[in-house]
PDB file with SEQRES, HELIX, SHEET and CRYST1 records, atoms N, CA, C and O in Angstrom:
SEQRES   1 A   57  UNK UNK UNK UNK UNK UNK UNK UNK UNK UNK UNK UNK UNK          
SEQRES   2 A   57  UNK UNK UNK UNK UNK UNK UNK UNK UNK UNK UNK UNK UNK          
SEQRES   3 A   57  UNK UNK UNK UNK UNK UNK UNK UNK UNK UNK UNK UNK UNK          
SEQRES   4 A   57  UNK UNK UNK UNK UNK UNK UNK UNK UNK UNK UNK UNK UNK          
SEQRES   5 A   57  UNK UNK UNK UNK UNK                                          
HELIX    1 AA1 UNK A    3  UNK A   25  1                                  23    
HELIX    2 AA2 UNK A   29  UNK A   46  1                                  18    
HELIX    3 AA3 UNK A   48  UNK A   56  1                                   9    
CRYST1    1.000    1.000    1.000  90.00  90.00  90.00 P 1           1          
ATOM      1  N   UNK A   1      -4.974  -1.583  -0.717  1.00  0.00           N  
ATOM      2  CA  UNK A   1      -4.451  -0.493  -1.509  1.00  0.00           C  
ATOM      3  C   UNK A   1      -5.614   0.113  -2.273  1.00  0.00           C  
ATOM      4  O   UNK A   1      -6.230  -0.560  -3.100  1.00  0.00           O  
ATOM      5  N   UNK A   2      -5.896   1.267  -2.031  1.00  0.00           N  
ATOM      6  CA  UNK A   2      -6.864   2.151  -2.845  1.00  0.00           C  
ATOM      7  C   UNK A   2      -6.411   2.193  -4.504  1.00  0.00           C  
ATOM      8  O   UNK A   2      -5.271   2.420  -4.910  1.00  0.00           O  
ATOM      9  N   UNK A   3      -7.336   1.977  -5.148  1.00  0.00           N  
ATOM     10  CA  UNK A   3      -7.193   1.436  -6.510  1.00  0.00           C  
ATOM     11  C   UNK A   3      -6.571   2.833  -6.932  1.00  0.00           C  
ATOM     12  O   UNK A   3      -5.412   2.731  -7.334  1.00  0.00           O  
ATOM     13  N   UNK A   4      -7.082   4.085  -6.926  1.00  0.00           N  
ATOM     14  CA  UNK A   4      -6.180   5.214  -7.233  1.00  0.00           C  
ATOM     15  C   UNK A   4      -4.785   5.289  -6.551  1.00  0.00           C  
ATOM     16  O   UNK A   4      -3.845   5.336  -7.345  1.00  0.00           O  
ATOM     17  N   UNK A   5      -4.591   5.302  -5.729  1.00  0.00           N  
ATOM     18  CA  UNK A   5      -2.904   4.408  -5.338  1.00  0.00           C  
ATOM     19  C   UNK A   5      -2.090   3.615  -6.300  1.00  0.00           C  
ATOM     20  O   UNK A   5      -0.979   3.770  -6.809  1.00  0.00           O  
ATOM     21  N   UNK A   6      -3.230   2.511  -6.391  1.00  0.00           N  
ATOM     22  CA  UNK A   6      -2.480   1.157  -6.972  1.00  0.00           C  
ATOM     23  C   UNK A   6      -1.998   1.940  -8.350  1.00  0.00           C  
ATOM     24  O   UNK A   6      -0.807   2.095  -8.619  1.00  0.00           O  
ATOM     25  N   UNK A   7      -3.184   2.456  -9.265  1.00  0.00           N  
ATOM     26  CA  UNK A   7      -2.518   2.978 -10.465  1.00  0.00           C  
ATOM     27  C   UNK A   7      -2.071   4.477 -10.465  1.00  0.00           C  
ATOM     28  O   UNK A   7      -2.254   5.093 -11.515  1.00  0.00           O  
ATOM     29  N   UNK A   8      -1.581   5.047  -9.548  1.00  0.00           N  
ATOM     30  CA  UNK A   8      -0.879   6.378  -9.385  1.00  0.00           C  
ATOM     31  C   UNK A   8       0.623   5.064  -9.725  1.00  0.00           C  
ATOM     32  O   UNK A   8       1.079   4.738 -10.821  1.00  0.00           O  
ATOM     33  N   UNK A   9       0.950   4.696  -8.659  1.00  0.00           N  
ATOM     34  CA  UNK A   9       2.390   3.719  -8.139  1.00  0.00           C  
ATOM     35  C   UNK A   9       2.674   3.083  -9.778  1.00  0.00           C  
ATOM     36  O   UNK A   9       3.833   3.252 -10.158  1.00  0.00           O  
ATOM     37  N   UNK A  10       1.802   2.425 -10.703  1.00  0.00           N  
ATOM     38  CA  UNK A  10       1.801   1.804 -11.735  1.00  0.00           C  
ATOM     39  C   UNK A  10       2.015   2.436 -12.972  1.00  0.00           C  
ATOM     40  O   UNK A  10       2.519   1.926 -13.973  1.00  0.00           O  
ATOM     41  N   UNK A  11       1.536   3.741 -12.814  1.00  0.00           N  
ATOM     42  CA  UNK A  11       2.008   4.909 -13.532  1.00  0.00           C  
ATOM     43  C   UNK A  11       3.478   4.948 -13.839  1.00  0.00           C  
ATOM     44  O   UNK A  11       4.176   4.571 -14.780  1.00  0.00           O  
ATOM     45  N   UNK A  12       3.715   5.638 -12.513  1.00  0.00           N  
ATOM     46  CA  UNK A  12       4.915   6.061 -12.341  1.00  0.00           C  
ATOM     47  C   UNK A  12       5.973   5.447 -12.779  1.00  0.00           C  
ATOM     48  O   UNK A  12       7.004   5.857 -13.312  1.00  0.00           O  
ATOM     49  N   UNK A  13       5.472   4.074 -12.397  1.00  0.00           N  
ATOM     50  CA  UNK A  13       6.395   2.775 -12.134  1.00  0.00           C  
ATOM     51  C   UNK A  13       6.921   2.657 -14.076  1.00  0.00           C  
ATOM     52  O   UNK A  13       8.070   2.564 -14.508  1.00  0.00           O  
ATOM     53  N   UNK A  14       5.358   2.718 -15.038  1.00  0.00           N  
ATOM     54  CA  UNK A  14       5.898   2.313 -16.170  1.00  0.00           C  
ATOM     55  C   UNK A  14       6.308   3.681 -16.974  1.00  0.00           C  
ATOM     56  O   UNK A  14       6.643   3.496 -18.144  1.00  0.00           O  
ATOM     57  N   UNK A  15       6.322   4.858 -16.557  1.00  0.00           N  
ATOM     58  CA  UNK A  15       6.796   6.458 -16.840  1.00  0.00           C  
ATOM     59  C   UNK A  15       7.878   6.013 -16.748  1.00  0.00           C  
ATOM     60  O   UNK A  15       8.667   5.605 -17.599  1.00  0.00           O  
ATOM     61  N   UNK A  16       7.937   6.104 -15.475  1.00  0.00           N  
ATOM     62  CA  UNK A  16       9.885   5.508 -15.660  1.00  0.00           C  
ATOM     63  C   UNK A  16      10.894   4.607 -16.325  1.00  0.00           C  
ATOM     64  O   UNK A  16      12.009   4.753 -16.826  1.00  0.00           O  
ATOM     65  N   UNK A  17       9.970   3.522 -16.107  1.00  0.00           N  
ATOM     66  CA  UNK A  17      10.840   2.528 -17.016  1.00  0.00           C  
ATOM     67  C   UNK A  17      10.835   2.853 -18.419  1.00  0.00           C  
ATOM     68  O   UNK A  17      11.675   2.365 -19.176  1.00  0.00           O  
ATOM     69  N   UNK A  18       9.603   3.946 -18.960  1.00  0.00           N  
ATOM     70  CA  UNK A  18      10.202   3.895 -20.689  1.00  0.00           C  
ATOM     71  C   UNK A  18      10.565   5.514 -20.830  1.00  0.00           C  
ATOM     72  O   UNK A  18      10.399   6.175 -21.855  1.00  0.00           O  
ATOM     73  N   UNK A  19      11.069   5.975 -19.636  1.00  0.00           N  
ATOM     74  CA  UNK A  19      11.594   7.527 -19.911  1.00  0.00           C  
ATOM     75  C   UNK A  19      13.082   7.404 -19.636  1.00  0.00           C  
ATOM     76  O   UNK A  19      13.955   8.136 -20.101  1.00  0.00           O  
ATOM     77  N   UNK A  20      13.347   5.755 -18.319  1.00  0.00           N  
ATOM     78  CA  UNK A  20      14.889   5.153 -18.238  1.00  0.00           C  
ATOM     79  C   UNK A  20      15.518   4.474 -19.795  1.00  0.00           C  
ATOM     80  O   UNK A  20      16.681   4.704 -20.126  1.00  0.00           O  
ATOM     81  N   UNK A  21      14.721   3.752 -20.536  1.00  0.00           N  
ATOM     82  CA  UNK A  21      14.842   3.203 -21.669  1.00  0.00           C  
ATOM     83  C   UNK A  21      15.066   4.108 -22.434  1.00  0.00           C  
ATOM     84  O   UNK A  21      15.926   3.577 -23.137  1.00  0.00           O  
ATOM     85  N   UNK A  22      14.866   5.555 -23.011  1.00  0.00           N  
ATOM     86  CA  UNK A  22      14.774   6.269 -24.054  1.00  0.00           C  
ATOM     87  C   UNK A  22      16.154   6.717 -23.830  1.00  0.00           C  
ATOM     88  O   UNK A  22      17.048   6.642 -24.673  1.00  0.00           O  
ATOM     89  N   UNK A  23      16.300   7.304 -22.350  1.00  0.00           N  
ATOM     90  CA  UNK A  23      17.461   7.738 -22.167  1.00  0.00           C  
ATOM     91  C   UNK A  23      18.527   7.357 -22.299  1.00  0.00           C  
ATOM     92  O   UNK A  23      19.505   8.093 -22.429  1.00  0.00           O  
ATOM     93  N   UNK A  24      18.554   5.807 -22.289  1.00  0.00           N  
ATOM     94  CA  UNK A  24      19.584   4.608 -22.498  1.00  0.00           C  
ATOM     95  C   UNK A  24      19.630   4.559 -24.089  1.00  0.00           C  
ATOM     96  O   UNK A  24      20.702   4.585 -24.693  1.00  0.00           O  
ATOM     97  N   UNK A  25      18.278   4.480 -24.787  1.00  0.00           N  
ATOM     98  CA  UNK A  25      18.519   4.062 -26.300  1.00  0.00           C  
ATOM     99  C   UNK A  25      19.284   5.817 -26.553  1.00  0.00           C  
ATOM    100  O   UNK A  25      20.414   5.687 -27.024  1.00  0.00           O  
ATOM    101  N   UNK A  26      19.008   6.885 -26.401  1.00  0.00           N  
ATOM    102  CA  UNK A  26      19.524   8.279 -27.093  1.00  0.00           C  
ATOM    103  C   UNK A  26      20.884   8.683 -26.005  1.00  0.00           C  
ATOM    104  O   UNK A  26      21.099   9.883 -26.175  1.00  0.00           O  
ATOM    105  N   UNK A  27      21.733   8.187 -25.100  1.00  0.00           N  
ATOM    106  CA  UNK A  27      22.711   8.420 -24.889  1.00  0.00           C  
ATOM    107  C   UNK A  27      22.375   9.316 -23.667  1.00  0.00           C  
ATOM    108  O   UNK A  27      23.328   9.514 -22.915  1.00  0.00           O  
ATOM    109  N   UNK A  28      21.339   9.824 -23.373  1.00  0.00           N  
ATOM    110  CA  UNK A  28      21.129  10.887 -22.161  1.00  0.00           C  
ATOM    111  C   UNK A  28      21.203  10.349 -21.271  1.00  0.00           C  
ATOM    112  O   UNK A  28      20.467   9.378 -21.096  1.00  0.00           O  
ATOM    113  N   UNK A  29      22.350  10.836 -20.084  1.00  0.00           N  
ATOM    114  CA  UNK A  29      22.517   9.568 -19.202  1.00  0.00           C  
ATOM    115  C   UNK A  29      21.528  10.643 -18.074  1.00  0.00           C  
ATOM    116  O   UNK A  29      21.072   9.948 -17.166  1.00  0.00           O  
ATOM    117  N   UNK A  30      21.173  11.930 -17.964  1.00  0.00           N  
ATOM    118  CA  UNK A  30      20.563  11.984 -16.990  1.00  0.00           C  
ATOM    119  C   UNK A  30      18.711  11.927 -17.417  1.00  0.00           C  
ATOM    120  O   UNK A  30      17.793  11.850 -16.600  1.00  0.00           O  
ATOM    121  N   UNK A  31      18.632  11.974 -18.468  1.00  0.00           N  
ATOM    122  CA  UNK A  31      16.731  11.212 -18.413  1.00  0.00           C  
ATOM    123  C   UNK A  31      16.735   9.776 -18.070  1.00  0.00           C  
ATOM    124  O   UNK A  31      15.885   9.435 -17.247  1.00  0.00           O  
ATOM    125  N   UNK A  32      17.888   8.442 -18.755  1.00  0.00           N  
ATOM    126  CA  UNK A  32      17.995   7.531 -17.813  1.00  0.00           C  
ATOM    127  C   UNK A  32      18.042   7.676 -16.479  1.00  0.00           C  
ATOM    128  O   UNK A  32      17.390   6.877 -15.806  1.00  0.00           O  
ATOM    129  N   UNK A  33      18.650   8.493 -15.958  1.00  0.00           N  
ATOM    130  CA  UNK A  33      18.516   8.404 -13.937  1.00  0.00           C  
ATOM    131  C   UNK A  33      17.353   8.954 -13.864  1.00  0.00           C  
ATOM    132  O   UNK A  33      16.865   8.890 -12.735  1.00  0.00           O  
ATOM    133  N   UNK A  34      16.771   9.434 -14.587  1.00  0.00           N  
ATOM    134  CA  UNK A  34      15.300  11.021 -14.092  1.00  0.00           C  
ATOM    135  C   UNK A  34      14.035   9.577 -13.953  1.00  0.00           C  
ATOM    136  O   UNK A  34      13.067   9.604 -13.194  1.00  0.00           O  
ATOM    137  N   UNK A  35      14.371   8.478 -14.845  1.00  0.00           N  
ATOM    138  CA  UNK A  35      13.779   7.687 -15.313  1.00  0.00           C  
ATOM    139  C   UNK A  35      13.849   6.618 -14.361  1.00  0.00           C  
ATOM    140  O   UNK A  35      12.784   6.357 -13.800  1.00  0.00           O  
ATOM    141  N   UNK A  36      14.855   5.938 -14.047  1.00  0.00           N  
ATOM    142  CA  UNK A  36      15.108   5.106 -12.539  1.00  0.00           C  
ATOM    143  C   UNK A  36      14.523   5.483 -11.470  1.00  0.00           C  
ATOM    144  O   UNK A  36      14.133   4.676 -10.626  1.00  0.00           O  
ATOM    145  N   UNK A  37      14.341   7.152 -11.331  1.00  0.00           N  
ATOM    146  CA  UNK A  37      14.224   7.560 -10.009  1.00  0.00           C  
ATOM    147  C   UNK A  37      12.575   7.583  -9.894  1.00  0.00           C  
ATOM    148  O   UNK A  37      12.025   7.314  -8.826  1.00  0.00           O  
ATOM    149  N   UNK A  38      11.951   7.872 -10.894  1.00  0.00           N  
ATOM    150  CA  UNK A  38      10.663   8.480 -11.191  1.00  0.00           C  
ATOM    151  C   UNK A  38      10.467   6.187 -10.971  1.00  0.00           C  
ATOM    152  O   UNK A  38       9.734   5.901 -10.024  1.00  0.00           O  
ATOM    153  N   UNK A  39      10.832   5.399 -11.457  1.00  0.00           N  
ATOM    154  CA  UNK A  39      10.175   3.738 -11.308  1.00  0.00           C  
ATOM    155  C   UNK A  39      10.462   3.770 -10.060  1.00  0.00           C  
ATOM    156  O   UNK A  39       9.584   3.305  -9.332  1.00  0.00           O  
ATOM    157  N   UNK A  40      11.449   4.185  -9.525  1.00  0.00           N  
ATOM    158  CA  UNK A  40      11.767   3.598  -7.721  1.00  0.00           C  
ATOM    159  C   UNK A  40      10.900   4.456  -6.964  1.00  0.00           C  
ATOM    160  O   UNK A  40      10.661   4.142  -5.798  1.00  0.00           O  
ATOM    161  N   UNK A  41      10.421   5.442  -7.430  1.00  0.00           N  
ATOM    162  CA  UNK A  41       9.677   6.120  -6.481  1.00  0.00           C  
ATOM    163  C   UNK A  41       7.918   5.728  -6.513  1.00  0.00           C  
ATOM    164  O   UNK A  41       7.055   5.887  -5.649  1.00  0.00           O  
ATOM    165  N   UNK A  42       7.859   5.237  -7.707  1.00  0.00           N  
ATOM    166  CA  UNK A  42       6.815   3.977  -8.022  1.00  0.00           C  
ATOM    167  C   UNK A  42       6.484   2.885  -7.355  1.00  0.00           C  
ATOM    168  O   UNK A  42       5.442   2.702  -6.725  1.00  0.00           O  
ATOM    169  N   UNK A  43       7.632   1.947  -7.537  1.00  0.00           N  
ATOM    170  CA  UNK A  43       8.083   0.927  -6.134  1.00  0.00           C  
ATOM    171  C   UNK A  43       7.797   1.310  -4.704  1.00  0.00           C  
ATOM    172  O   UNK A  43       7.221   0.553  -3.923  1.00  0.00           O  
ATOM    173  N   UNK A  44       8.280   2.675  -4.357  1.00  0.00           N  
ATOM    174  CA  UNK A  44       8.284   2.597  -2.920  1.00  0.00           C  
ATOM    175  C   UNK A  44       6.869   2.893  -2.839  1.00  0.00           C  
ATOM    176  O   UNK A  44       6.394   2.540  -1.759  1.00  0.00           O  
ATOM    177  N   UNK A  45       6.016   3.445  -3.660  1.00  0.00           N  
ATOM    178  CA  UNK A  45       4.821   4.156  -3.585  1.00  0.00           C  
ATOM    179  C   UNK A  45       3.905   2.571  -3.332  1.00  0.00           C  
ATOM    180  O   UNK A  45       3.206   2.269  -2.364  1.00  0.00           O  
ATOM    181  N   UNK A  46       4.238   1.691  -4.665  1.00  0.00           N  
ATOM    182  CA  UNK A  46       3.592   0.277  -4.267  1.00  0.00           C  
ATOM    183  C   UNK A  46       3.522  -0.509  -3.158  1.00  0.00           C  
ATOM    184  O   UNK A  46       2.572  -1.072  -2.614  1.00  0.00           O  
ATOM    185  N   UNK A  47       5.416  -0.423  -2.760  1.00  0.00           N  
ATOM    186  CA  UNK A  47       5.148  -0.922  -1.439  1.00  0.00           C  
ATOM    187  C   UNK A  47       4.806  -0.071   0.181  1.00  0.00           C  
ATOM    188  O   UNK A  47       4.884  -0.386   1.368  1.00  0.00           O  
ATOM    189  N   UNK A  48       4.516   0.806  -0.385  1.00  0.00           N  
ATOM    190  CA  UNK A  48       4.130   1.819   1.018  1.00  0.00           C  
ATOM    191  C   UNK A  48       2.124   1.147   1.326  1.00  0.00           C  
ATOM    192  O   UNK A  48       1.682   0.631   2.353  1.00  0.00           O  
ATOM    193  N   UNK A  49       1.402   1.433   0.062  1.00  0.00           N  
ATOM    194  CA  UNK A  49       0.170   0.839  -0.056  1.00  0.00           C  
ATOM    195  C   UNK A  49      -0.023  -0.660   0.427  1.00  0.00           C  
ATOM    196  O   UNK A  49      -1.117  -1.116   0.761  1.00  0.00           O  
ATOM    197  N   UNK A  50       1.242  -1.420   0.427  1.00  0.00           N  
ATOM    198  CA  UNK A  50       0.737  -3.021   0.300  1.00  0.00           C  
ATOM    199  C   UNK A  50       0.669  -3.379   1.937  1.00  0.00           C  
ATOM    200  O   UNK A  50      -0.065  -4.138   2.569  1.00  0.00           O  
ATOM    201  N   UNK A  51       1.892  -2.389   2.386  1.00  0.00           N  
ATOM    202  CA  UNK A  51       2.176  -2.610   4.183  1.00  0.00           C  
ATOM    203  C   UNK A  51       0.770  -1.923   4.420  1.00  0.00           C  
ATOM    204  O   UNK A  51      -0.153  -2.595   4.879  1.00  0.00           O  
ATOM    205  N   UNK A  52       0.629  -0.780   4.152  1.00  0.00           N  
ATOM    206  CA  UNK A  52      -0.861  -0.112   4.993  1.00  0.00           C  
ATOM    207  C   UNK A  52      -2.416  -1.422   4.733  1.00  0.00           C  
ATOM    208  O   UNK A  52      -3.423  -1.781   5.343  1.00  0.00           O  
ATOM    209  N   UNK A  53      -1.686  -1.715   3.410  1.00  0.00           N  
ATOM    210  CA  UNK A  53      -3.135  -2.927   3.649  1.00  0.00           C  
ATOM    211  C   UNK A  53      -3.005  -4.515   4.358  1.00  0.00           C  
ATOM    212  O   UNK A  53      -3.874  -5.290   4.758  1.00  0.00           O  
ATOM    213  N   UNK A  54      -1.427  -4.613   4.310  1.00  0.00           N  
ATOM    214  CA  UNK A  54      -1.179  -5.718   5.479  1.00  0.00           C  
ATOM    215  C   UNK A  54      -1.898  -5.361   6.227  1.00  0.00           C  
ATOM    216  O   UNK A  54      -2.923  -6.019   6.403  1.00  0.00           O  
ATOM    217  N   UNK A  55      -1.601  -3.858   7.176  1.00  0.00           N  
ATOM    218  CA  UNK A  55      -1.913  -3.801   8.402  1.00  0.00           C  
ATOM    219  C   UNK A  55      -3.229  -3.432   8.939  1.00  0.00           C  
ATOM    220  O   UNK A  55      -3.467  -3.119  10.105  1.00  0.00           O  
ATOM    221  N   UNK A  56      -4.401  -3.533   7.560  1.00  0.00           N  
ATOM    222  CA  UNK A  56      -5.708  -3.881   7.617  1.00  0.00           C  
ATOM    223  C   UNK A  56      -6.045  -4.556   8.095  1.00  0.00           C  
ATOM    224  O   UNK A  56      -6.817  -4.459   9.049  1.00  0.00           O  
ATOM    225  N   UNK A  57      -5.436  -5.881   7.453  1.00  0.00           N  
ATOM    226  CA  UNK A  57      -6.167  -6.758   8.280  1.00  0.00           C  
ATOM    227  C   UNK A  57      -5.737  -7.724   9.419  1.00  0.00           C  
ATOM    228  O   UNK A  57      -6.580  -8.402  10.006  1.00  0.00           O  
TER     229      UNK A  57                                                      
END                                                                             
């Protein structure tokens, strides 16, 4: 995984989780989902990098 990858995916990953949290603590139920979607798209971003470097080697 290209280290700019790794922390693009790690970004995202913790954007989300405290933009899902805010939305949960202030009642906004759609910055909570804006916030889920923005960590899962983190996740898939992590695991898209980890298969391409499985298949390095």
């Amino acid at each position: 995984m290209t280290a700019g990858e790794k922390a693009k995916a790690k970004a995202e990953q913790a954007e989300g989780k405290a933009k899902e949290a805010l939305g949960s603590v202030t009642g906004n139920d759609r910055m909570a989902a804006e916030g889920q979607a923005e960590k899962s798209t983190g996740d898939a971003r992590e695991a898209k990098e980890k298969a391409k470097d499985a298949f390095k080697r």
